[in-house]
C-alpha positions, 0 to 999 in steps of 0.5 A: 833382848827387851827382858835384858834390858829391863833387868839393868837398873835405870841410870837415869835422874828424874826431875825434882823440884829445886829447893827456893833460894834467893842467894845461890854459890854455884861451884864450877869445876876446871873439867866445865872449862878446859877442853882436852888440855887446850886451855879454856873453853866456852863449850859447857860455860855458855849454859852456864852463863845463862843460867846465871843471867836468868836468875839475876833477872828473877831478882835472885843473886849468884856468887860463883867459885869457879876453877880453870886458872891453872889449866889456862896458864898451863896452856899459856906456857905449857914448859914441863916444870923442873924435877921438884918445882911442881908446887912453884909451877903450879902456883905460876900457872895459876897467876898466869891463867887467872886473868884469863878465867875471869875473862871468860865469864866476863865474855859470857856475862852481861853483868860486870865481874868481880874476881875475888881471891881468898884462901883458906886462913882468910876465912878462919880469921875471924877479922879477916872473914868479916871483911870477906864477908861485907865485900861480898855482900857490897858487890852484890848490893852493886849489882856485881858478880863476884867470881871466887878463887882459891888464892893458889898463888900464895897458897901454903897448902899443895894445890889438890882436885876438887879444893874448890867444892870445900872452898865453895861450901865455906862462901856460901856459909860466909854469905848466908847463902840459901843453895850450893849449886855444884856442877860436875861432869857426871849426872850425880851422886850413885851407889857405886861408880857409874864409870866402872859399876854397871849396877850403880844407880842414881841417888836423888835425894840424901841427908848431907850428914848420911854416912852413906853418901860418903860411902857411895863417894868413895875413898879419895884416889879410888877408882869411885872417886873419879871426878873428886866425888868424895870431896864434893860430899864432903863439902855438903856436909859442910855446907849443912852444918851452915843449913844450907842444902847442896845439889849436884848437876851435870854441867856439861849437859844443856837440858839439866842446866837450863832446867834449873833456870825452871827451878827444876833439878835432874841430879842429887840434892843433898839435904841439910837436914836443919834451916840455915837460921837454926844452924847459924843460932846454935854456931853463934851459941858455941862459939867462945866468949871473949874477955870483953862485953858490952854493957847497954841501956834499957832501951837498947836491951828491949830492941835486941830481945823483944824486936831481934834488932841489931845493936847500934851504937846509940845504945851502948853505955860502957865497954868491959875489957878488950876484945878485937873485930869480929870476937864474940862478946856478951851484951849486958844490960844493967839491972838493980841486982847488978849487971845482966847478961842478954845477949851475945854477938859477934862484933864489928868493931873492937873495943877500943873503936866502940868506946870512941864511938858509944853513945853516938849516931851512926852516921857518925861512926866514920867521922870518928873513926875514919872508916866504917865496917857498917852501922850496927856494932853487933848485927841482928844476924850475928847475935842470939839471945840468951 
């Protein structure tokens, strides 16, 4: 018997240590929540909670993307839909339970709680991305806790599992985050589906962009898909494009939790491959120029190439051409030859907005304008050096 036995390949995840962060997403899905069928629960979001709360007590900031509203408002009104109203049922559902799913975390959290809904179009506009963006970044300057939902009310797009895990990628690029921290409800990523393969075994550590962790995923809908593993994947991958590394962990098991509270990971870490700060450089080289740019002084010039400072907009002389908020512009420095490219960023303010405000203090950007996006026109982060 013991020789048998010894035969069957380990399904068990050893310990690793969990790659520092400061900033963190943490992703959790509708199976975390939800306990067959009868709404929401506090079962496996308990240790969760805590360990959020440990972290926010070590000084580190926790953004969460968190599923359930669906199932809860299925549970409120659990009428069948109409033969060809599932979408416009599901979508109710979700207004319905909404509420109740950023209660549950409020219950279970000590800090106040933020419920922030964004969809897909939202972070592709790069207007709107940067609102996103400094509304986050100010509820976490509060002290808050934003819980982040996909906008299934108003979505276009038909509601599909494991969205979340994508959406979940897309903040923490958004937020410059250092970890995407995705709980599901099985140990982790494996060679083949655990469920269904009794040689399957554990895979610990794997490059994000590794063709064959999506292999072992599988193809959505299959058998080794169970649990939306592929989708899970994909969202590494897309999180290291931003530099940003991704484990995942079984949320449903206390002991693996709370072993990340000691920086200690039993599951699959996903490696980005690359630093979030390279990644984010090389994004902010290959993205398009707009028609316009920004012409600045000596002094300006000198802060942003040889200290990395933002530009404010003390040191802008001139505006060339139109551009709108959050466009990526060249900055220009004049020079005897002529006018000479330095820089390039993504921009706070439009054109029109940064003519009026060119040559003034910061702090008097909102007397000007009447609302201020912050008091740097291009900041540090978002700009590179040519």
């Amino acid at each position: 018997m013991s020789t048998q036995a010894s035969t069957q390949p380990s399904r068990a995840f050893s310990e690793q240590p969990l790659p520092s962060w400061r900033r963190a997403v943490l992703k959790v899905g509708s199976s975390l929540l939800t306990e067959d069928g009868a709404g929401l629960s506090r079962r496996h979001l308990l240790a969760l909670a805590n360990f959020v709360t440990h972290s926010l007590a070590a000084g580190r900031e926790v953004i969460i993307v968190s599923s359930g509203a669906v199932a809860a408002g299925r549970a409120i009104m659990p009428t069948q839909p109409a033969r060809g109203a599932a979408m416009a049922a599901r979508q109710a559902f979700a207004a319905l339970g909404q509420a109740r799913m950023v209660g549950l975390w409020q219950d279970c959290l000590a800090r106040p709680v933020a419920q922030v809904l964004l969809t897909h179009d939202d972070l592709r506009n790069r207007r709107r991305y940067l609102n996103a963006r400094a509304t986050l970044g100010e509820l976490l300057r509060l002290g808050a806790l934003p819980v982040i939902n996909e906008n299934d009310t108003v979505s276009v797009d038909e509601l599909k599992l494991g969205d979340n895990d994508n959406l979940a990628a897309i903040v923490a690029a958004l937020v410059e985050a250092d970890l995407l921290l995705i709980a599901t409800d099985i140990d982790g990523l494996f060679t083949a589906n655990p469920r269904t393969d009794p040689s399957a075994r554990p895979v610990e550590i794997i490059d994000s962009t590794d063709p064959a962790a999506l292999a072992m995923a599988g193809e959505a809908g299959t058998a080794a898909g169970t649990g939306g593993m592929r989708t899970k994947i994909e969202a590494a991958t897309r999180a290291a494009r931003a530099g940003i590394d991704t484990v995942l962990f079984n949320g449903t098991d206390a002991g693996t939790v709370a072993l990340l509270g000691r920086g200690r990971l039993r599951g699959t870490r996903l490696r980005a491959g690359q630093t979030r700060l390279a990644a984010r450089k090389h994004w902010l080289q290959q993205v398009p120029l707009a028609p316009g740019s920004l012409l600045v002084d000596e002094g300006a010039a000198e802060a942003l190439v040889g200290k990395g400072a933002s530009l404010l907009p003390g040191g802008i002389l001139g505006v060339r051409g139109e551009f709108a908020r959050g466009d990526m512009v060249a900055i220009a420095v004049a020079a005897e030859q002529g006018e000479r490219r330095i820089a390039r960023g993504l921009s706070q303010y439009s054109a029109a907005d940064v003519r009026r405000i060119a040559r003034r203090h910061s702090r008097d950007i909102e007397g000007v304008l009447g609302y201020n996006y912050g008091e740097s026109v291009i900041h540090r982060d978002d700009m590179v050096t040519d």
